[in-house]
N, C-alpha and C positions, 0 to 999 in steps of 0.2 A: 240252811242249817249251819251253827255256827261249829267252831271248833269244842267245846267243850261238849258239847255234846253227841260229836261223834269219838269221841274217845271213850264217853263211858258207853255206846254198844260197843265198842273194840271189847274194852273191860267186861261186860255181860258176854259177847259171844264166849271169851276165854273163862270164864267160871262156869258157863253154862256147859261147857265141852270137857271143859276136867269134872267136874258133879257127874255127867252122863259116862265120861270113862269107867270112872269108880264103882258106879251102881253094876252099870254091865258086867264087870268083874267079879262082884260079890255076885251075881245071879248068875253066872256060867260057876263059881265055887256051888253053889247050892243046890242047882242040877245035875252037876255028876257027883252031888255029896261024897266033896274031898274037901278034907282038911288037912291045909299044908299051910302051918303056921310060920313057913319063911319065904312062901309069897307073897301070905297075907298084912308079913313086915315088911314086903320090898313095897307091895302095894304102897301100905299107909304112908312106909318113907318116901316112895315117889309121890305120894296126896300132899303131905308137907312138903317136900320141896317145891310142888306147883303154888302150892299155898304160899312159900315162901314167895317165890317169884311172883308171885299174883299182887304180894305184900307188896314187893319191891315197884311192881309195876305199876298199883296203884300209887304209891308216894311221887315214883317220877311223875305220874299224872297230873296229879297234884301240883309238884313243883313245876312242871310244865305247864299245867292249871297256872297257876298264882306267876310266873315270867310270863305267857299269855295276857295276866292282867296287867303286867307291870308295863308291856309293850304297848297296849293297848291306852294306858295310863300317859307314856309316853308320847304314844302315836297323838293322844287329845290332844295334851301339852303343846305337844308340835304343830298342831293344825289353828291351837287357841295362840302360839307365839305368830305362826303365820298369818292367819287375821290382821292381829294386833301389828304385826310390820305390813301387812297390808294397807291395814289404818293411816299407819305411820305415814305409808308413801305418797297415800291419796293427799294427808295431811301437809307433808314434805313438797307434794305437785302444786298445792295448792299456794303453799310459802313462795313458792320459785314465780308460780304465775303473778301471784302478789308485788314480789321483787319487780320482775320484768315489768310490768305496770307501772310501777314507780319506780323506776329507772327511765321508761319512758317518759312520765311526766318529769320527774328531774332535767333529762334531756332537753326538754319544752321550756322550762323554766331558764336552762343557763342559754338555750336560741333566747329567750327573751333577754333574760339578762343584758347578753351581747347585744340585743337591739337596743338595747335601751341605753348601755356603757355608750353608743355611737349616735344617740338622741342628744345623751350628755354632750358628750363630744363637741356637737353642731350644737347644741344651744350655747357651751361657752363660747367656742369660736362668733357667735352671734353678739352673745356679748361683749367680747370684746373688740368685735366691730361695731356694736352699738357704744362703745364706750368712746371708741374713733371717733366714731360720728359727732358724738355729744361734746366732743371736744372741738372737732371742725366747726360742728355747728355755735358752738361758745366763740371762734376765733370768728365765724361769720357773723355774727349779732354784735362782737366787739367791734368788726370793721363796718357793718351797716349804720351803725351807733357814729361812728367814725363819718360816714358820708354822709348818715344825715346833719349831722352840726356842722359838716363843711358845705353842704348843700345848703342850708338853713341860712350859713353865713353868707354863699353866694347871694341866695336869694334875694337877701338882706342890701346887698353889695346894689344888685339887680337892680332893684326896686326904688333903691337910690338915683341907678344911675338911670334907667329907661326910662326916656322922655317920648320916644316916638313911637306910635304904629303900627303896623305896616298890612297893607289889607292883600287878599288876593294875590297872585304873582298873574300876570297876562303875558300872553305871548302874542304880538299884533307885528304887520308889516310897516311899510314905512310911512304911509297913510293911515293908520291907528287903525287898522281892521284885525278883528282876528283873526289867526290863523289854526287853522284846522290840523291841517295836516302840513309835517314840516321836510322842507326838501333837502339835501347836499348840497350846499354852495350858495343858500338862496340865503336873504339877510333876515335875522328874526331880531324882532325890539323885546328885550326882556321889561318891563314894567310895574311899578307895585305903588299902590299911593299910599303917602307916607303923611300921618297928621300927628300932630302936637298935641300932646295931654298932658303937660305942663303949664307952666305959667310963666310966661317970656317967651324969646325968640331962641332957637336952636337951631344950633351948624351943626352938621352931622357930612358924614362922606356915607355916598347908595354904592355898597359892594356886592358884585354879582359872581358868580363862581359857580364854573359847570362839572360834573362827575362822571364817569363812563361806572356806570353800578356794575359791570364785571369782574374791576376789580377795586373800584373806588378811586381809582388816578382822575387825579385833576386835569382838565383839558382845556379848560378857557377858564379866565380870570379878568374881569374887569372892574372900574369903580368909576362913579360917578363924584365928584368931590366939589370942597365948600358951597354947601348947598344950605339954606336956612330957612326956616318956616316958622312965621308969626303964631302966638299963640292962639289954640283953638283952630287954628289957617291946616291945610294940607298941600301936597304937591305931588306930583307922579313923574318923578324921574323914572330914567330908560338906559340900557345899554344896550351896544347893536352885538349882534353873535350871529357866525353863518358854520353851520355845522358843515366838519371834514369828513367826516364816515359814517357809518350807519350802528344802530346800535339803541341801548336803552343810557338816556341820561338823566341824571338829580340835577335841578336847581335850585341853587339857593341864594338867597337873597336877604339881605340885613345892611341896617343903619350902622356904622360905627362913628366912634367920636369922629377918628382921624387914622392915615394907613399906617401913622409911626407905632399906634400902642394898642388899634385896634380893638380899642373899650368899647363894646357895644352899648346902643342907647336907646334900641328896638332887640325884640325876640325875632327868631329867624322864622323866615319861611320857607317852605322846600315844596318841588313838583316835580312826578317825572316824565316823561318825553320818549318817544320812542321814533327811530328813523329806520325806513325799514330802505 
């Protein structure tokens, strides 16, 4: 039951209770048939003043009626602004989760970024050691360029001056056998036949020269000299070598003009030897 309608039984008990006073009144006057027309004005004047007050009572009603609505009016309003900021918040929850989302991706983006400022980074550093390179590589084609016209020229020089040669290098003892295996102190004939692929006779010096490949030091050194071979003819000079220690050695073995300027007039040969 809401308010306005217990006000108006409030309002009914109280008119129902002044109506049944009055009557009462007038029917206890008509019983003991007495008429006293200055009760009968206090009466009526107490009827109107309840009437008054009944007046009054009912207008506060009213006006308490109509603030009742105005509250109630109110109270909507308030419930319909709370919603509506309800709305708002969900709406405001919803912006912030939005933000944070893309803040995170933002986040994502500048790790990227910075992965990628530090790709840059190492790729110029790249290039500009590929730039090095291209450069070193330019100075090494300009000096390959360089050895091959000096090599070209050798060549040239070579082919000029190579008249002899030179086959196999042998290692044989002093009876021309060969030797297999070489001892310390024992005497080895170093050997190589030497022919002429020119046209004439050529002097040449047989130079032999032995290496310790540990470190490349020369250890023996010998030459066979003025030695000459008829055209299309060969010959197999020798030097004697008796190895001092043990170890891995190079031989090699080449024609030269002569020891003063040691123009060679054969390509070399080389072998190596081990002394255990």
């Amino acid at each position: 039951m809401n308010r306005p309608t217990v006000m108006f039984l409030i309002l009914g008990l109280i008119v129902g209770g002044v109506g049944g006073y009055g009557i009462a009144q007038l029917s206890t006057l008509g019983q003991v048939d007495t008429t006293d027309d200055e009760m009968l004005g206090e009466a009526l004047a107490e009827l109107s003043s309840l009437q008054a007050q009944m007046d009054e009572t009912l207008q506060s009603l009213g006006e308490a009626q109509d603030e009742v609505s105005g509250l109630e009016r109110e109270v909507t309003t308030l419930q319909d602004q709370m919603n509506e900021q309800e709305t708002q918040v969900a709406r405001l929850q919803g912006v912030e989760e939005s933000r944070d989302q893309a803040l995170l991706k933002l986040s994502e983006k500048d790790e990227m970024i910075s992965e990628l400022q530090m790709r840059v980074g190492d790729l110029d550093e790249l290039v500009s050691d590929l730039d090095l390179v291209k450069a070193d590589l330019l100075v090494a084609e300009e000096n390959v360029q360089n050895l091959e016209e000096e090599l070209s020229g050798l060549l040239e020089f070579l082919e000029g001056s190579i008249r002899i040669e030179l086959g196999e290098i042998e290692l044989v003892n002093s009876f021309g056998n060969p030797l297999n295996n070489l001892q310390i102190g024992s005497l080895v004939i170093i050997q190589s036949t030497a022919t002429n692929i020119v046209e004439g006779t050529v002097a040449f010096t047989f130079l032999v020269r032995v290496f310790d490949t540990a470190d490349e030091s020369l250890v023996f050194e010998q030459s066979f000299i003025n030695l000459q071979v008829n055209e299309a003819d060969f010959l197999t000079p020798g030097v004697s070598w008796s190895p001092g220690s043990t170890g891995t050695f190079r031989i090699e073995v080449s024609c030269v003009d002569n020891l003063s300027n040691l123009l060679p007039v054969s390509f070399p040969r080389n072998t190596e030897v081990v002394l255990n």
